[in-house]
N, C-alpha and C positions, 0 to 999 in steps of 0.2 A: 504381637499378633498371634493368636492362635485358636485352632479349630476347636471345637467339644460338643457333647451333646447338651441336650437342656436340663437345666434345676429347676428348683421349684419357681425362685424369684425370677424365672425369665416368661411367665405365662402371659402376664400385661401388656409386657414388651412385645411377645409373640403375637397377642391380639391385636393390636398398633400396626405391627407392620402390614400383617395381612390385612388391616381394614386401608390403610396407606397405599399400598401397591396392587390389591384387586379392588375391583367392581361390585363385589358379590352384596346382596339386600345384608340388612343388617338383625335378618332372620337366618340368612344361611352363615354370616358368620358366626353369631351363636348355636348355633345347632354345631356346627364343627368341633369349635373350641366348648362344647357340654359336653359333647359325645365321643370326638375321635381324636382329640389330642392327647399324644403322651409323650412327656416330657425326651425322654428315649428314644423316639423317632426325632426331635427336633433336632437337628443340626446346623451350627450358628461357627460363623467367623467375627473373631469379634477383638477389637482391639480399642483397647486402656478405657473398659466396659461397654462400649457401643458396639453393638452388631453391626456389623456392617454387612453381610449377605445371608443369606437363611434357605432351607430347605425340611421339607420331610420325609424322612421313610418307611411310611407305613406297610407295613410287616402282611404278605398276602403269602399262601402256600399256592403253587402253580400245577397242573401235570402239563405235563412239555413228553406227547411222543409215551403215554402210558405211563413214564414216570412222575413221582411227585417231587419237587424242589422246593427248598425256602425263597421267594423273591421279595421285593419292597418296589412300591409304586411312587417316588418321585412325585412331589406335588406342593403345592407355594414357594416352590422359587421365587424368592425377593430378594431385591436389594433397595436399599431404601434412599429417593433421587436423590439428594445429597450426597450420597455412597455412588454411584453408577459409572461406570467408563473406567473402572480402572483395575479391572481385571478379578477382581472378588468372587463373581460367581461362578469364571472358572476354574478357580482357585479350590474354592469350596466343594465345587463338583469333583473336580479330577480328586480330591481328598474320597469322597466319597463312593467314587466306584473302585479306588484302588481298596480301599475299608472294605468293601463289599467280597472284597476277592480276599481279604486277609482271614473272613472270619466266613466265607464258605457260603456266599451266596452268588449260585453261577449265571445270573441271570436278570436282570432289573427295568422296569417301563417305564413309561412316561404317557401323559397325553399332552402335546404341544401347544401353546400359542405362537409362535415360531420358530418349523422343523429346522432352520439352518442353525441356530442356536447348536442345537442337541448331535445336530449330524455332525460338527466339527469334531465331539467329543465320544463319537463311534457310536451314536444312535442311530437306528432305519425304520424307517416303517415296517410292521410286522402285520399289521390286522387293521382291517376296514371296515366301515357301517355303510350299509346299506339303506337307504331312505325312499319312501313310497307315498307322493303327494294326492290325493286324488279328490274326487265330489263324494260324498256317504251316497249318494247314486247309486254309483259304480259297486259299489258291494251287492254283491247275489242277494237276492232275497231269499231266504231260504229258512223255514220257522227252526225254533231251536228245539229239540229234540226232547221231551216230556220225563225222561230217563236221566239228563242231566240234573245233579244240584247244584246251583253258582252261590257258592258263600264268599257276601264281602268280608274281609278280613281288616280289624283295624289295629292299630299299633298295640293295644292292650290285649288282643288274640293272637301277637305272633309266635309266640312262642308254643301253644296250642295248633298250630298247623305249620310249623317250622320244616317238620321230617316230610310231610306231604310234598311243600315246595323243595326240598332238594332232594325225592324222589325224581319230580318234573325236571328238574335242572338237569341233576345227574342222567337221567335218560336222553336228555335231549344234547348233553353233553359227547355223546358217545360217537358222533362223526367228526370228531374236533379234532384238531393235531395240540393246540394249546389252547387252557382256557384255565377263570381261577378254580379250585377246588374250594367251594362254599360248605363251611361247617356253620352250627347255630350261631356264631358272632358272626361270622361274615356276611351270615345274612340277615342277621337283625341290623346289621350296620345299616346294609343297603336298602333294606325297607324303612328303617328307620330316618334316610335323606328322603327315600321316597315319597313320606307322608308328611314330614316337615316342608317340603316344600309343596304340598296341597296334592299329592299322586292317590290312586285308587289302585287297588288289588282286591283281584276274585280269582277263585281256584273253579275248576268246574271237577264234577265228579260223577263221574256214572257205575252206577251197583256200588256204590260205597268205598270207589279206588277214584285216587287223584289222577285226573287226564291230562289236564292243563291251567296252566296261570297266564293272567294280562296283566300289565302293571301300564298305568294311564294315566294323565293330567286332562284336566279339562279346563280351557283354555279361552284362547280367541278360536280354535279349533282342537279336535281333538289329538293327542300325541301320545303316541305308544312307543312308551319303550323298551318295554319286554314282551315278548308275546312266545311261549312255546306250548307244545302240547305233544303228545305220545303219537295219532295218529291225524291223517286231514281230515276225519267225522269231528274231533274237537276241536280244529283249528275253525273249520266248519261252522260249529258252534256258535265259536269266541265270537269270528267276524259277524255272525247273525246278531250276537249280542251288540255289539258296535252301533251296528245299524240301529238298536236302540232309541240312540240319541241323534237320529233326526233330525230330531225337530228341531233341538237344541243348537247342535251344532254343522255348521252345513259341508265342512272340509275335514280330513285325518292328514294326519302324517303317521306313518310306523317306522319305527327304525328296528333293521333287524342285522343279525350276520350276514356278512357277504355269502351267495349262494344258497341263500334258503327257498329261493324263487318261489314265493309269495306272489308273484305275478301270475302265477297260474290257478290263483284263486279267483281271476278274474274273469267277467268275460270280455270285458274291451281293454287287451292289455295299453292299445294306443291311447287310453284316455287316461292313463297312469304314469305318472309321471317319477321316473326310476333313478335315481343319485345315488354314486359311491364317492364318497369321502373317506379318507384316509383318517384315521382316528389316533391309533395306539402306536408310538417305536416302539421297538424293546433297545437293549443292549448287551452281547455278551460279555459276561465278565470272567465266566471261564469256559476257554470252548473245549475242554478234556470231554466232558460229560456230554458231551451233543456230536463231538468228534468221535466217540466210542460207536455209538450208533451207525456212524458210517464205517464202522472197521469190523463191525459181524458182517458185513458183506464179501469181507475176505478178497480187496481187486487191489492191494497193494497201492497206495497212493500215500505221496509227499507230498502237505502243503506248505506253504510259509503264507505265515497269516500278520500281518503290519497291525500295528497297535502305539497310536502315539500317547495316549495318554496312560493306558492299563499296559504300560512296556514291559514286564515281567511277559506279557503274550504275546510278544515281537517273538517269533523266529520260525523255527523246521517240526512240522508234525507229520512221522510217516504210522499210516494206518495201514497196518498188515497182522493176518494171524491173529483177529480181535482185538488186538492191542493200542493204543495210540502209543508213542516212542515221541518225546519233545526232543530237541537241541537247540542251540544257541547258535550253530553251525550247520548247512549241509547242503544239498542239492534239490528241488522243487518239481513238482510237475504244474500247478496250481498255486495260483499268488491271487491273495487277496485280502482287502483291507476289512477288519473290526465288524465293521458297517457293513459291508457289503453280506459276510459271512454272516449276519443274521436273517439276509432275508436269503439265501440260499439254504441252511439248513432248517429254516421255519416255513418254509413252502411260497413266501410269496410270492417270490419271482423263479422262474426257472435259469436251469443252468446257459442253455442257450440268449436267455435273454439279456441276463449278465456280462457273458461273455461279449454278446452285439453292443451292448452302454458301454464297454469297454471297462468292467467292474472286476472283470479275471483275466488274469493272464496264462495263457496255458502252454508249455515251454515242449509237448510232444501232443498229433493232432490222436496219436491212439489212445491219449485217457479221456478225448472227448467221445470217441466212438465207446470206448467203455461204460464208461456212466451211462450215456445215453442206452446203450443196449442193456444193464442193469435198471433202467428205472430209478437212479439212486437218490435225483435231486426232484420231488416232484412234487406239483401244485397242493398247498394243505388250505383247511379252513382252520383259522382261528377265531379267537371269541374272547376280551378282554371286557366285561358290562361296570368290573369292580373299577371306581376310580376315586373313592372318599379318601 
């Protein structure tokens, strides 16, 4: 039995499994394995030559908090039924994020088909999508503005309006606490799923500067899955443009970042019908670099942070004088597990709400009054769109 990354002769096999263990048409399997497979990212458990579990780690740069980090996005988790129940995947995983932390990656996602899976193994939710059902009604009527130019963009033009769109990103990126950092691969990738699986993109432009992009399928109805722009005159715009199609199609769905309140583009927000879904975990794999953050606030605090699978992060971190100081030994104010500790220093849950799910334990009531009177743990937006 042993772990390794993939060779060349494992790509067949690689195809096999993943058309074996997902659902996906057998357009989006090829599109994957033409586009975004590399042998590097694939990680196999494999014994006397049969794989027995698989994964990949496709390699995304993150800014977490104004910094930038290397992370990898977790994605075809398999095991093949013949292989199942007998502990392979978490075998393979726990290899993997402890690998992660050996070669300096402090940080790694997932998007789930079942979070208890991943929460055993010091996964949390970190980031949500937002979803907005409505009638093409319900949009303003409002003409689009004579001033903008909407140019369709198709896969053999991306590269030609590449810096425009992560202009738009990058600005739109900037109330975020995490989100991925999109350079030209990254987002040729994800245009390039976009349009493989039938999506539309248009940039809208007015005086000769990029304002805004939609990125759409058209469907049984229409579905938006990106939609940003610089000011609400293009957001404005975009939805004028939507209304478009009419005729064609009589429902939208948009999915956006949580709190972008998109609802106030409305006038009947009761006739919109508003869903969050939990979308993205993350998981820390090293909390030094996230813990530093809380230690320029200079309030002196010890935590012990439990870590059953990445145990090299079981123990005592006191955060004083900028510094984090680990031990293997010592005294706590703050206890909390892996898991929990991602969604506390990534904004999603606050300090008091944790502490009420019973996710902290705090062993003096003065470092609750502390934080809380620093502002130290508090609500962020995140934005995870990347997940090829």
């Amino acid at each position: 039995m042993k772990i390794r990354y993939g060779e060349k002769e494992d790509f067949e096999k690689a195809k096999n499994i993943w058309t074996e263990c997902f659902t996906d048409s057998e357009e989006e399997v090829k599109f994957y394995f033409s586009n975004l497979y590399k042998k590097e990212n694939y990680l196999v458990l494999e014994d006397k030559k049969d794989i027995k579990a698989s994964l990949y780690e496709n390699k995304y740069r993150l800014n977490i908090g104004g910094t930038q980090f290397p992370s990898f996005y977790i994605v075809g988790v398999a095991v093949s039924p013949q292989f199942r129940g007998r502990g392979y995947m978490k075998e393979l995983l726990s290899y993997s994020l402890n690998n992660a932390k050996e070669i300096g990656y402090p940080f790694v996602y997932l998007s789930p088909i079942n979070s208890s899976i991943y929460r055993n193994m010091g996964f949390e939710y970190i980031s949500d999508i937002e979803k907005y059902n409505f009638s093409m009604n319900e949009l303003i009527n409002k003409k689009i503005d004579r001033d903008y130019y909407i140019k369709k963009v198709e896969l053999d033009l991306i590269d030609r309006y590449i810096y425009d769109l992560m202009d738009i990103y990058t600005n739109a990126m900037k109330t975020f606490y995490l989100y991925v950092e999109r350079d030209r691969e990254t987002f040729r990738n994800f245009l390039s799923e976009v349009f493989s699986d039938g999506g539309d993109l248009y940039i809208f432009y007015r005086n000769g500067d990029p304002e805004g992009y939609i990125v759409f399928y058209k469907e049984e109805k229409i579905h938006v899955r990106e939609i940003f722009g610089k000011n609400k005159h293009v957001i404005d715009a975009m939805f004028g443009f939507l209304k478009t199609f009419k005729e064609y199609y009589k429902d939208i769905e948009i999915r956006t970042p949580v709190r972008q309140e998109l609802n106030f583009y409305f006038a009947n927000q009761k006739k919109i019908e508003r869903k969050i879904e939990p979308f993205i975990m993350g998981r820390i794999i090293d909390p030094v670099p996230f813990l530093e953050k809380i230690a320029e606030k200079n309030l002196n605090i010890k935590i012990r942070i439990d870590d059953s699978v990445v145990t090299s992060n079981s123990g005592f971190y006191t955060l004083t004088e900028g510094k984090v100081i680990f031990s293997e030994t010592g005294s706590w104010d703050i206890r909390v597990d892996i898991g929990d500790l991602v969604q506390l220093l990534f904004g999603y849950s606050t300090f008091e709400e944790l502490v009420f799910r019973d996710k902290i334990q705090i062993n003096d009531d003065e470092i609750f009054k502390k934080l809380k009177k620093n502002d130290v743990f508090r609500i962020q937006k995140n934005y995870i769109g990347d997940y090829q």
